[in-house]
C-alpha angles and dihedrals in degrees: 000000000000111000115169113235104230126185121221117205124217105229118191108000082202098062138042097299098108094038093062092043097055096043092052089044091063085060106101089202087064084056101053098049095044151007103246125193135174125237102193141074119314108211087050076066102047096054089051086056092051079057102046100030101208092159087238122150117222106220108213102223125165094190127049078228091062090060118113092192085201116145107254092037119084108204109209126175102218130219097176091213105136128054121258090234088053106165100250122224097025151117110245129162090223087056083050096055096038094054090055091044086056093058090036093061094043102056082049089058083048099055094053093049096245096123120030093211145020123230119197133216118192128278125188113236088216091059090037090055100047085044081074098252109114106203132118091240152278110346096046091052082057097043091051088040100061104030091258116157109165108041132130143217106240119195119199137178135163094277108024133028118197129187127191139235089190130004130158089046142113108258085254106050082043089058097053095040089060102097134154093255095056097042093057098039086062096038074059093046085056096052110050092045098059092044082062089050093061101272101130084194117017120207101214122188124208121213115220118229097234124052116284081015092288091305085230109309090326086110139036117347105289100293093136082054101043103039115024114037093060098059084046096052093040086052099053086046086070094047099258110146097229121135134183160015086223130165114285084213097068099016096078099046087053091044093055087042080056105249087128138030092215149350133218114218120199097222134028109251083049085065108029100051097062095047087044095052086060096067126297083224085066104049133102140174133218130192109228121212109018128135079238139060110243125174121178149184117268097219141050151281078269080201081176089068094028107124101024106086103234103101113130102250087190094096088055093041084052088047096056087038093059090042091061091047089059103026126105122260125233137188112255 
């Protein structure tokens, strides 16, 4: 076999993070496509265990090398950074620092070769931010820490994949950060990573900026003009199969009903509330353009429903899913 060790890292100890993971790890299937481990605490795990009763057992390893990846075991490198009686459900700036020592760790693991992908629980930004580490999430600590400049949030889910020029940003940064240069880089993005994925020629659809993509000067000042045809046209030129830009009103709807592969939005809440609207239980993101392979959740540290057992673990199993498809394979 060639299962692909992935590290999972643990997120917000406060939120639902450990429920989810222990939930997806009691799946055999899991088992039988990877070798899963947890970076995080293990007694955070082992409360959560104690909530969703999956009658699993945390393994305590300091070493990937330690791990047994046997179903029933739950293999966690512990870092030991948060207390056991960790308030639940809420914002604190140890839960913060922890969750960014977790990814930390694991990238590490990455760049040394000793896990072949990366798979995501939630953080919260607020906790992120008083544990000292000022970034909007998740995909910008991995740009930063591994010298990544041009990389991408990819959101994917059974029937639409979307990928982003801009993201964590206000609507009118967003606006002047669109340029040629960095819609084409991620039309590119998107086209090399799903030819990766299998897609010999992918159809990729680009999203205007203005309603019904500008209509020709009827809305908005040219931008469609200025900074998106040429990407596309620079794109085609190299025989990548993007057009646009088209309307985002109608774009997604085509893109579920499979006229394109996937489709490159220009801000974040363009791309993430159709995806959204299909189930937040069927959503994934993927960071594009990394030296690593990272998967992660589509939704939050849900700190209301942390503690109770009832959070959906899908989106994780989809996560883990979608890291074995692109990760590496190595002998056993």
């Amino acid at each position: 076999m060639n299962r692909p060790i992935v590290g999972i890292t643990m997120g917000d100890a406060a939120g639902v993070g450990p429920e989810i993971i222990m939930k997806s790890l009691r799946d055999t299937d899991v088992y039988q496509s990877c070798r899963p481990f947890v970076i995080g605490d293990s007694k955070i795990l082992e409360r959560a265990e104690r909530v969703v009763q999956t009658g699993l057992r945390v393994h305590n390893i300091a070493s990937v090398q330690e791990a047994q990846f046997q179903h029933g075991t739950v293999d966690c490198l512990d870092l030991n950074l948060v207390p056991a009686d960790l308030p639940i459900g809420q914002v604190s700036a140890e839960a913060g620092h922890a969750a960014f020592s977790y990814l930390k760790k694991a990238i590490e693991l990455a760049n040394v070769g000793e896990i072949d992908a990366i798979c995501t629980a939630p953080l919260n930004k607020e906790a992120l931010h008083k544990g000292g580490h000022i970034y909007p999430g998740h995909t910008e600590i991995l740009a930063d820490l591994t010298g990544t400049k041009d990389f991408s949030m990819m959101l994917s889910a059974p029937k639409l994949k979307v990928i982003h020029v801009t993201t964590h940003v206000g609507i009118l940064d967003a606006v002047k950060m669109i340029n040629p240069e960095r819609v084409y880089k991620v039309i590119r993005m998107a086209h090399e990573t799903l030819q990766k994925a299998g897609f010999e020629s992918p159809k990729i659809a680009v999203c205007g900026i203005n309603p019904h993509a500008g209509e020709n000067g009827l809305f908005g000042y040219g931008e469609e003009e200025e900074k998106i045809v040429p990407a596309v046209e620079q794109a085609q030129a190299e025989g990548i199969q993007a057009v646009g830009p088209l309307p985002a009103d109608t774009l997604f709807f085509r893109a579920t009903r499979g006229d394109f592969d996937i489709v490159v939005a220009m801000y974040h809440d363009q791309g993430h509330g159709p995806i959204k609207v299909l189930g937040l239980e069927a959503g994934v993101n993927i960071t594009v353009g990394l030296p690593i392979i990272r998967t992660s959740v589509d939704h939050g540290t849900a700190f209301d429903i942390a503690g109770k057992g009832i959070a959906d673990e899908q989106s994780m199993k989809e996560a883990l899913r979608q890291a074995v498809e692109l990760a590496p394979k190595r002998e056993e």
